[in-house]
N, C-alpha and C positions, 0 to 999 in steps of 0.2 A: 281359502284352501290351506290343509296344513302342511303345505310345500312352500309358505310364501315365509310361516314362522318358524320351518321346526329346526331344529337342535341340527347341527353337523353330525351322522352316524360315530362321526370319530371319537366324538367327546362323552357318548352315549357307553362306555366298554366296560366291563365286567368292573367291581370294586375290588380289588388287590390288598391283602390281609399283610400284616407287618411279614410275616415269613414269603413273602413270594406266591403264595398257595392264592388263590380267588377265594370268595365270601362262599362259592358252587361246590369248593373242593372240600371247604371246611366241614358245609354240611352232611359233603355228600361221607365224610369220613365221623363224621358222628352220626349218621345213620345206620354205617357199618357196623359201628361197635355196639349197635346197640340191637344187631343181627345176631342168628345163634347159625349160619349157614355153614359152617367150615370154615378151612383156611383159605386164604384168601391171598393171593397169588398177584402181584402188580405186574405190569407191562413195561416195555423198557420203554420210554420218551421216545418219539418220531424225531426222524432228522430232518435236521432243516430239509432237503427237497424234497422228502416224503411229506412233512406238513405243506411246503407250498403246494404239492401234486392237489389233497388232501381236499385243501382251504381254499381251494381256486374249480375243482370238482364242487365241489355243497355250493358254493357263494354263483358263481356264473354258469354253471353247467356243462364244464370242459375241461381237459387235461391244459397245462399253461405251453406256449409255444416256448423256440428256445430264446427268441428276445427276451421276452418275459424273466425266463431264467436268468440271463444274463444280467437283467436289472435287480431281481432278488440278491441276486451273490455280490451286489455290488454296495447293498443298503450295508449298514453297520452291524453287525450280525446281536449285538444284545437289543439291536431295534428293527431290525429283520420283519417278524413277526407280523409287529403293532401295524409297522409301515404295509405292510402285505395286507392286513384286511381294512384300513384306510382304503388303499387303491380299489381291492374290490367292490366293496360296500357304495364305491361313490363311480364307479362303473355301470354303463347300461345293462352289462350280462346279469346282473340280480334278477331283473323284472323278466328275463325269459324262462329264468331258470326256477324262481318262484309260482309262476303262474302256472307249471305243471304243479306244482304241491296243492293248490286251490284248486286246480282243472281235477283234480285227483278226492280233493273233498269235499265240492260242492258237486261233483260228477257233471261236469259240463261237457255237453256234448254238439260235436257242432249241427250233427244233421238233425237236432232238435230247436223248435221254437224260439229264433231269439239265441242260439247256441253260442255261434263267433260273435255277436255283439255283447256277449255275456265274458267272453272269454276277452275280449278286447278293452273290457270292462274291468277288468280283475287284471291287465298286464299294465294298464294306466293306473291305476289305484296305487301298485305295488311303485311305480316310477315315483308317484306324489308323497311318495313315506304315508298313505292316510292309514286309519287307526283301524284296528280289526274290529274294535266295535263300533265304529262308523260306519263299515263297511257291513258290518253283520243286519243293521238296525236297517241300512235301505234296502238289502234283498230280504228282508223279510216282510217289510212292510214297503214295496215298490209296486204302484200301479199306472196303468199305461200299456203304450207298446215297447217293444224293443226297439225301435227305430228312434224313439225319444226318452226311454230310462232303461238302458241295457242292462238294468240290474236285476230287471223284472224278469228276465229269462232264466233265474232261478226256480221263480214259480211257473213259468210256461212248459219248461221242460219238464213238469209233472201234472202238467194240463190243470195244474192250481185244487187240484182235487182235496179237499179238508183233510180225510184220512191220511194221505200221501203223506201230504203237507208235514204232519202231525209229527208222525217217525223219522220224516227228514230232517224237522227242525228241533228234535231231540238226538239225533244220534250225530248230527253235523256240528250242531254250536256244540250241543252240552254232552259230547261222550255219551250219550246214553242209550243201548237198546231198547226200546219203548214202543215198537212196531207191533208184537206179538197179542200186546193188550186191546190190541183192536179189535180182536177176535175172542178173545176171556182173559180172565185175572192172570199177569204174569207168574208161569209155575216157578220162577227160581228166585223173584224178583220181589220189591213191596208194590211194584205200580200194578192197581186196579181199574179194568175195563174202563169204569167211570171217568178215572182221571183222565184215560186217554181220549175221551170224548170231552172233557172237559179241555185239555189241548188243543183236540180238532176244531173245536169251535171257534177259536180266534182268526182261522180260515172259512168261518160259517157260512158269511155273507157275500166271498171272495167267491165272483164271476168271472168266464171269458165272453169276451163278444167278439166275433170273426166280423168284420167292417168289409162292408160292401163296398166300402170306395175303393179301399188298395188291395184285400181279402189279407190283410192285416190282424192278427188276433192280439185284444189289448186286454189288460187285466183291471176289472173296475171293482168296484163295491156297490153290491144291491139291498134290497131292504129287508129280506127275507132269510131265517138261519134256516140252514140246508140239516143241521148238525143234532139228529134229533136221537132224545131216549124213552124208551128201552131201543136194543138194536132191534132193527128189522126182523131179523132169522128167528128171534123171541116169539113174534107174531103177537105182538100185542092187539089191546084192545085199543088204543090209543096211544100215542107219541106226543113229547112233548118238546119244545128248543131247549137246548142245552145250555147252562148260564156257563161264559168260558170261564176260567178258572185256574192259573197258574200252578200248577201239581208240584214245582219245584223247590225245596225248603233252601230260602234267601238268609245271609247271614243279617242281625240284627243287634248293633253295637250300642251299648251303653256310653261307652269312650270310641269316638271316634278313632282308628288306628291311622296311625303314621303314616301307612302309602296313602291310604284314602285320601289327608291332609294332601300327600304329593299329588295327587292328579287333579285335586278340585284348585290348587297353587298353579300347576301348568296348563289348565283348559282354561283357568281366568286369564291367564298371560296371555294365551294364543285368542283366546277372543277379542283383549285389549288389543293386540298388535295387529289382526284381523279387519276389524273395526276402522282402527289407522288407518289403513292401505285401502277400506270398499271407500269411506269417504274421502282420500286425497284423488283415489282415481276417479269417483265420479265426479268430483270439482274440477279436474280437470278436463271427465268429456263434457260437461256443462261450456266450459268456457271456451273450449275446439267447438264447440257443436252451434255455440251462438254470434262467432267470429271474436270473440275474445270479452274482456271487462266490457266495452262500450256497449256490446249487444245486449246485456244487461239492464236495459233500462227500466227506470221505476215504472210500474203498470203496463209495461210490454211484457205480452207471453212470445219467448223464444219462437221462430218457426222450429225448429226440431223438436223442441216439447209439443207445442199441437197438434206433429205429426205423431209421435208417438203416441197422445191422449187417444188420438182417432185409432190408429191399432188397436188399440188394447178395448178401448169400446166395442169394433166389428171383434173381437177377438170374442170378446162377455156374448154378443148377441149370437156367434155359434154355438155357447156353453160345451166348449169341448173339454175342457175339464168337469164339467157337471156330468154330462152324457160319458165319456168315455175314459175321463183320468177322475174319476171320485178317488179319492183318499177314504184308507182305511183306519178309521179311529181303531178298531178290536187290532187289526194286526200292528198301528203303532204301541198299543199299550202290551202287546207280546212282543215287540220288541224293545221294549223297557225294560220289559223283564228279563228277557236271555243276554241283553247285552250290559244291561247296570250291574255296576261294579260290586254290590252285594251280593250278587249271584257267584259262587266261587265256581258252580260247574263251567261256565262261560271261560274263562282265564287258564283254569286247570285243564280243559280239552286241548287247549290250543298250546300249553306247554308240556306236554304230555307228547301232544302230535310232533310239536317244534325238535322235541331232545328224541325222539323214535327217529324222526327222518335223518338227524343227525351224528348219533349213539348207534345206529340198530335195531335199539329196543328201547320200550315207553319203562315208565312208572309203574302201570298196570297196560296187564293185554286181555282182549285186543285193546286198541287205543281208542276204539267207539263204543267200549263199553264197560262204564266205570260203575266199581259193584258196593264201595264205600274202603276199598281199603288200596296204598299205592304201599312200593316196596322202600321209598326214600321219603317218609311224609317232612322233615323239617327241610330237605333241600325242595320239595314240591312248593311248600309253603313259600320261602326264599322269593323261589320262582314266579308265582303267582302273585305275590308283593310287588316284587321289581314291573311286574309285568307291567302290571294296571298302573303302578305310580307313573309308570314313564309312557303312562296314553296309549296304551296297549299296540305298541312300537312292537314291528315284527322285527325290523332290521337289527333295531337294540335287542330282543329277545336269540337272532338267530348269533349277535356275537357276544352276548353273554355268556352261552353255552360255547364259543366257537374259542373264547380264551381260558377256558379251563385247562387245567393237567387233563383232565378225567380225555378230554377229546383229541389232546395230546398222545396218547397214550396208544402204543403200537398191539396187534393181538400175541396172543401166544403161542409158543415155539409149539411143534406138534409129538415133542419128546414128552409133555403135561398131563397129566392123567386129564383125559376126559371129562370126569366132574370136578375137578379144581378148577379145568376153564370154563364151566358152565359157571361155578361160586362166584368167578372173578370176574365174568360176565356179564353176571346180572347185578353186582355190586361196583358196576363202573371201574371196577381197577385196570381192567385191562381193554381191550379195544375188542370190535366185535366185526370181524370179516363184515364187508358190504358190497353186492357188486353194486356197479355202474345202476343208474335210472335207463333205461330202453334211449331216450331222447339223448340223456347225456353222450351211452354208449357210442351211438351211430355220430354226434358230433365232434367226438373227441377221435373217432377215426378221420374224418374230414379234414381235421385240423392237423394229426400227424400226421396225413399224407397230402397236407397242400391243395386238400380240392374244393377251397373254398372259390377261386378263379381257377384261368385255363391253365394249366403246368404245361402243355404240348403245344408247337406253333401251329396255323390253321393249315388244316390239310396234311398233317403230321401221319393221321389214324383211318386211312378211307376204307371203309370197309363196307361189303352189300348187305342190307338188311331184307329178308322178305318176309309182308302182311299178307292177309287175307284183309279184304275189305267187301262190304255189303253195297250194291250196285242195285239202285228199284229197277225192274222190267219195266212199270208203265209209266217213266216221269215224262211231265213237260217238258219241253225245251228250255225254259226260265228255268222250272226246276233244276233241271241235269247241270246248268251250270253252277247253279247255288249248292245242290249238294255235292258235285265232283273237280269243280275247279272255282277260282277266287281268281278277280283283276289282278296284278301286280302293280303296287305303285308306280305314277309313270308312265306307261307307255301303255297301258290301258289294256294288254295283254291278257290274254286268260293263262292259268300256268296251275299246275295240281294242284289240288286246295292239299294242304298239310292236315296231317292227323292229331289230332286235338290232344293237346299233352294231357297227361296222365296224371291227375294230381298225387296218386298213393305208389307211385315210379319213382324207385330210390334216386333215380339220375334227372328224377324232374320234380322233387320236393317245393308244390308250391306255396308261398311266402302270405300268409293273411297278413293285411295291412291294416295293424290295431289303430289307427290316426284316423282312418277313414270309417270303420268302424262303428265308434264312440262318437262319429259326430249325429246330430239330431234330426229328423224326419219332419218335425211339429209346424215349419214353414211351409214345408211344399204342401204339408197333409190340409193345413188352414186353407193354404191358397187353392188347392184343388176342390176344397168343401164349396171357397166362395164361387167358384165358377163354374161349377156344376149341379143342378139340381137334381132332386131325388129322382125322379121323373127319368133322370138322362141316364143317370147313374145304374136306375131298374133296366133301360134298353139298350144300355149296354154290355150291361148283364145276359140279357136274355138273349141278345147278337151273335154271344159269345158263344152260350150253350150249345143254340140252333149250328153253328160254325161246326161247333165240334161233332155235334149227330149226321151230318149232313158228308161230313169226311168221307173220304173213300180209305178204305185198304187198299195197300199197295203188297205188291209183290217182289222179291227180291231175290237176286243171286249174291251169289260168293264169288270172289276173282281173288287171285293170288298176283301181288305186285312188285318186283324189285325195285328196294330202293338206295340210292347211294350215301349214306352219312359220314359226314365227319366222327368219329369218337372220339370228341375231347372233351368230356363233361366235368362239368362245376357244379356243386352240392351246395344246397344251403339249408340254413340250420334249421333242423325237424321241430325247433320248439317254436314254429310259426305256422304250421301247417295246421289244418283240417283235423280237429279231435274227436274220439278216438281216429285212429286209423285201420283199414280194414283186416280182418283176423291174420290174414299171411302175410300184412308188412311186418317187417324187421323189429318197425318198434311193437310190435302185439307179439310177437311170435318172445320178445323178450321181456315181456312179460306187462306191457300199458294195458290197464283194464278197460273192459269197454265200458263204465259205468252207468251200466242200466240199472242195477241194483243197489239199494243198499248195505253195507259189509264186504263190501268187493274190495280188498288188494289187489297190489302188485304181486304177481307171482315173478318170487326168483329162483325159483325151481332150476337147475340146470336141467336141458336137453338135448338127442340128439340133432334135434330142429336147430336148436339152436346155434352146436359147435358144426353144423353145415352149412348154413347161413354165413357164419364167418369164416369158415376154409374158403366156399366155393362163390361167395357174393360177389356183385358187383361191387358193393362200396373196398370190401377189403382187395380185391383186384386192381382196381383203378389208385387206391392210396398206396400197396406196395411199389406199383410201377413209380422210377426216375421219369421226369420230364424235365426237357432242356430248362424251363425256367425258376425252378427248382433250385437253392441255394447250393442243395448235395452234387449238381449235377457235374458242376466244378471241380468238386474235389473227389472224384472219381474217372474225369477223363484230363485232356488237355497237360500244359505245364505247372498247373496247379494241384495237380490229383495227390493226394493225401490218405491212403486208403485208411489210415488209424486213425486221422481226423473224424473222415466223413463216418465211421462206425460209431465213434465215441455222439456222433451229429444223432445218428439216429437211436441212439438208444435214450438221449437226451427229450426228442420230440415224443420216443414213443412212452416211456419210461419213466420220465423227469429225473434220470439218473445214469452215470458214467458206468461203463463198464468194467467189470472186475478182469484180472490180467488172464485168467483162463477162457471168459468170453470171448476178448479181443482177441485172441489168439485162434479160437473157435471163429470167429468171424473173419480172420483172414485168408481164413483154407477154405472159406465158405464164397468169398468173393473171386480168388482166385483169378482166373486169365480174362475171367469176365465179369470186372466191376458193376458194370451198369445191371446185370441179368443176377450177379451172387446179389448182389444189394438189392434186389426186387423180393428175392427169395428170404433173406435176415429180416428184410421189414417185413412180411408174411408172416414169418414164425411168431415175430416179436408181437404185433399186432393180435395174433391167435393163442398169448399165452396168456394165462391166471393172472399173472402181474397186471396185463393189462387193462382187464375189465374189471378188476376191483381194487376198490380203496386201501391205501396201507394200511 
C-alpha cells in the first residue's frame, strides 16, 4: 500500500524561491506579463485568522472551533502557517472533506449500484495517501461486484454501457467533452464520430450479469464487441466491430524530462520498500502460522499451508473469477492510457479541477472541458510536473496550491471598478469570493453551535409532537404487533414500536460506516456457491416469486398520534450521509448536485430558498440557542458572567474573529437584561450573515 511508504504530507510543501514568493507565484507572475488584460490590481494578504478560517474550510470541511484557535495564536506566528496545514493534512477531516470533491467528479451516487461501497471506496483511498492514477486505472478497468471491488461501482452506476462509458471517461479523467460525438462529428470540436466509437470500444466486451444467488450485479468481460460501425441510425447494410483505439494525442520524449525521471525514482523506491514489508510480514505469518522455526521441518508441508492449497483448489473448481470476475485486458489497456504519465490531459484535469475548487476558478472553463488553450500555461505546466513527479499525490497537489501568495490573497474592496476585479481575478492577483460547499456549510453551523453532542440536560426540551401514521384494516394478530408495537428489552413487554428515523432529517443525519463498507463479500458469496446448488438456488427463486403473486393487498387508515420527545438533538457531520441527498435537503437546496448527468455543477447561485432555510431552520435554531453545557453558558449567567467575554466567544466560534469596538458595543444593547435570549439572537444574526457562509 502506499500508506505503508509514503513521504509525511509535511515535507511534500510547495518549493520556496529565494524571495519568499513559491516556484506557483513566480510563474503564476510571469504568465501575467506576458497577458495584454489590463491593470491588474493585487489583494491585500489574509490575516492570520482569516487564513486559519480559510485553510481549515478547504482542508477538513469546517470553520476551526475556538480551541483550535487558541492553539494557532499560540504557534510562533512566522511558523503559524506551515504548523497549521501540518496538523491539518495529517488529521482525519481531509478524507471527509475530499471525498465530496470525488463524489462530485466521478458523480457517485448512493441510491445507485454499488453507490456507498464506491463512496466508502474513495473516503479510504483519500485516508491511504494512494495515487490518483492508481486510483483512476482500477475504476476503469474494475471487474466483479461491489461487494468485492467497490471501485466497480464506477461502472455499475452507468449500467457499464460502452457509449456512457465513453464520455464519462473523457470528460472525468481527461477534461474533455467528447459525449456529443456519439451522435455526429463534434460541431466546435476536432473529435470525430469514429474516434468516439473508437473510445467506446475499450468498454465493448464489458458485461453485467445480475447473480442469481444474492441478485448481485457484477461487471465481467465477454467475448463479443457490442461496439459496432457504421452507427445504427445510418441503417447500414452491414456492421462491423470496432478496433478500440486511443483518440488522445500522448506526449512522446526524445529526452526523457526530469519529472518523469522523479516519478519512475519514487515508484522504484515505494516498490523496493513495498516488497520489504509483503515479504517480512509474510515470514512472519509463515512462522505464527506453523508454531514457530521448528514447525519448519525439512519435507514437512505446514498444516496451515495444506489448508490453504485445499481453498484455493475448491476455490479454482468454482471458477468464480473465470464466470464472474474475468478481467478486462481492452479496459486495462485504456487505462494505461488515461492514467500513464504521457498523457498530459490525465494530470492537467485534475490540476485544473484541484486550483478551481481552491482559487474559484480553473485555468480554463468549464473545467471538464479543455479546448487546447489555459490562461496560465507555464504555471499549468509547473503544476502538472510537480504533479506526477511526486506520484500523483492529491494531498501534496492540494498544499502546493494551498502555500502560495496567490491563495493567500484576500478579494477586493467593492470601492474597484468592476472590470479591474474581473482582470485581477482571472489573473490570481486577488482572491475570488467563495461560498461555503452545501456539506461544509451545514457542518460548520453544527460546530459553532455545539451540536455535535447534547448542549441541553435530558428532559430540559419536552415538548408534543403529533404524526399521522398508516394503521392496516385487515392485519393479523402477529402482524399488528410487528407492525405497531416492538418487545422492549427485558421485561418482554410490547411498548410503541418507534418511527423509523429519517435518514435525510437534518436532526437525524445518518452516519455511512465507510469501515464496513469496503470490507469484501467474496467469502460468504464462495461459501454460499459451495452449499447451495443450482437446483436450490432456481427454487428458491421461484418460492419467492410465487410468495410475492400470491400476496394479498391490504387496506389501510390514517390515525393521528401524540407524541412526547425530548428536544435535545445532536448533528452529525452530513459528509457521511446517503449521497446525493433529496432535492429539499439543506445540502441540495444549497446547491449539491444530484449527479445524474454529465457537466452538472454545484450551483451557488444565492436564493430565496435558501436565506429561509437559514433564518427559519432547524439546524440555525437549535445552534443559535445557549445550552447549560455549553462553554458560553458560564459566562452569561452565574458569578462568572462576562458579557464582553462571552460576545468576543462567539464571534470567535462563528467568525474566526474578535469583535471591532462598535460591534461589541452593538452586542451589548443587544444582550441586555437577558443574556441567555440577547445571545440566542447575536449568534442568529451572526450565523445568517455573508461573513459567515463565505470564505475570506
Amino acid at each position: 500500500m502506499r500508506g505503508v511508504v509514503a513521504i509525511g504530507v509535511a515535507c511534500l510543501g510547495a518549493v520556496v524561491a529565494a524571495d519568499g514568493a513559491t516556484v506557483v507565484d513566480r510563474q503564476l507572475v510571469a504568465d501575467n506579463q506576458a497577458r495584454e488584460d489590463g491593470r491588474i490590481i493585487p489583494g491585500q494578504p489574509l490575516g492570520d485568522l482569516a487564513y486559519l478560517r480559510k485553510a481549515t474550510i478547504d482542508v477538513i470541511g469546517r470553520i476551526p472551533t475556538f480551541p483550535e484557535i487558541e492553539q494557532y495564536q499560540k504557534w510562533p506566528k512566522a511558523k503559524r502557517r506551515e504548523l497549521l496545514l501540518d496538523h491539518l493534512f495529517k488529521g482525519k477531516g481531509l478524507a471527509d472533506r475530499w471525498t465530496i470533491f470525488y463524489a462530485d467528479l466521478l458523480r457517485i451516487r448512493s441510491r445507485a449500484e454499488g453507490g456507498n461501497r464506491l463512496l466508502a471506496y474513495v473516503h479510504q483511498s483519500i485516508e491511504q495517501n494512494r495515487p490518483w492514477d492508481e486510483m483512476a486505472r482500477e475504476l476503469i478497468a474494475a471487474s466483479g461486484s461491489s461487494g468485492n471491488t467497490p471501485s466497480v461501482g464506477f461502472l455499475l452506476s452507468d449500467e457499464s454501457d460502452p457509449m456512457t462509458m465513453a464520455g464519462a471517461t473523457a470528460q472525468v479523467f481527461l477534461g474533455v467533452r467528447m459525449a456529443c460525438a456519439q451522435c455526429h462529428n463534434h460541431p466546435f470540436d476536432k473529435w470525430r464520430q469514429k474516434q468516439f466509437y473508437e473510445l467506446a470500444s475499450f468498454f465493448g466486451k464489458t458485461k453485467q450479469i445480475e447473480s442469481r444467488l444474492s441478485s448481485k450485479t457484477y461487471v465481467t468481460e465477454g467475448e463479443e464487441m457490442k461496439v459496432l460501425w457504421p452507427p445504427e441510425r445510418r441503417k447500414p447494410k452491414e456492421r462491423f466491430p470496432v478496433v478500440p483505439k486511443f483518440p488522445f494525442p500522448v506526449e512522446d520524449f526524445s529526452v526523457k524530462p526530469d519529472y518523469l525521471k522523479r516519478l519512475e525514482a519514487l515508484r522504484a523506491g515505494e516498490a523496493l520498500a513495498l516488497n520489504k514489508h509483503k515479504e517480512s510480514e509474510a515470514l512472519d505469518a509463515l512462522i505464527d502460522s506453523s508454531g514457530g522455526k521448528k514447525g519448519l521441518g525439512i519435507g514437512v508441508e505446514p498444516v496451515a499451508l495444506s489448508v490453504s492449497k485445499e481453498s484455493r483448489e475448491d476455490i479454482r473448481k468454482l471458477d468464480v473469477k473465470g464466470d464472474l470476475y474475468r478481467k478486462s485486458e481492452l479496459r486495462r489497456q485504456l487505462a494505461d492510457h488515461v492514467a500513464g504519465p504521457q498523457n498530459r490531459y490525465f494530470a492537467r484535469n485534475m490540476v485544473n479541477r484541484v486550483w478551481a475548487e481552491l482559487m474559484g476558478r480553473g485555468f480554463y472553463h468549464p473545467i471538464d472541458d479543455y479546448q487546447g488553450e489555459v490562461t496560465h500555461p507555464k504555471t499549468v505546466d509547473y503544476l502538472c510536473d510537480e504533479f506526477v513527479a511526486n506520484g500523483y499525490d492529491l494531498a501534496h497537489l492540494i498544499r502546493v496550491v494551498m502555500e502560495t501568495d496567490a491563495y493567500a490573497k484576500s478579494t477586493l474592496n467593492a470601492d474597484v471598478e468592476l472590470e479591474d476585479i474581473d482582470i485581477s481575478r482571472s489573473a490570481f492577483a486577488s482572491g475570488t469570493k467563495r461560498r461555503m460547499l452545501s456539506e461544509v456549510l451545514y457542518d460548520s453551523v453544527v460546530v459553532a453551535g455545539h451540536l455535535q453532542d447534547h448542549k441541553w440536560p435530558k428532559g430540559a426540551n419536552i415538548r408534543e409532537v403529533e404524526r399521522r401514521v398508516r394503521v392496516p384494516l385487515d392485519t393479523e394478530p402477529e402482524d399488528k404487533i410487528e407492525l405497531e408495537s416492538e418487545p422492549e428489552s427485558g421485561d418482554g413487554k410490547m411498548v410503541p414500536k418507534k418511527p423509523k428515523a429519517n435518514p435525510y432529517n437534518l436532526e437525524e443525519v445518518i452516519s455511512l460506516d465507510f469501515d464496513q463498507l469496503v470490507k469484501s463479500d467474496l467469502d460468504r458469496d464462495i461459501g454460499m456457491m459451495k452449499a447451495k446448488s443450482d437446483q436450490e438456488i432456481e427454487a428458491e427463486r421461484l418460492a419467492e416469486m410465487a410468495r410475492k403473486k400470491n400476496s394479498v393487498r391490504r387496506r389501510y387508515t390514517y390515525e393521528t398520534v401524540v407524541d412526547k420527545v425530548d428536544d435535545n438533538p445532536k448533528f452529525s457531520s452530513s459528509m457521511r450521509m446517503s449521497t446525493p441527498a433529496p432535492p429539499t435537503h439543506f445540502l441540495r437546496v444549497f446547491g449539491q448536485p444530484s449527479r445524474d448527468g454529465l457537466g452538472e455543477f454545484r450551483d451557488h447561485t444565492p436564493s430565496m430558498r435558501q436565506a429561509l432555510m437559514m433564518l427559519n431552520g432547524k439546524a440555525t435554531h437549535e445552534a443559535a440557542r445557549v445550552g447549560p453545557y455549553e462553554p458560553m453558558h458560564r459566562l452569561l449567567t452565574g458569578k462568572t458572567k462576562n458579557l464582553a467575554k462571552a460576545i468576543e466567544l462567539a464571534y470567535l466560534e462563528i467568525l474566526t474573529r474578535k469583535p471591532s469596538a462598535d460591534e461589541l458595543a452593538e452586542a451589548e444593547a443587544v444582550l441586555g437584561q437577558a443574556p441567555l435570549e440577547g445571545m440566542a439572537d447575536l449568534r442568529w444574526a451572526l450565523l445568517n450573515s455573508h461573513e459567515f457562509r463565505y470564505l475570506p
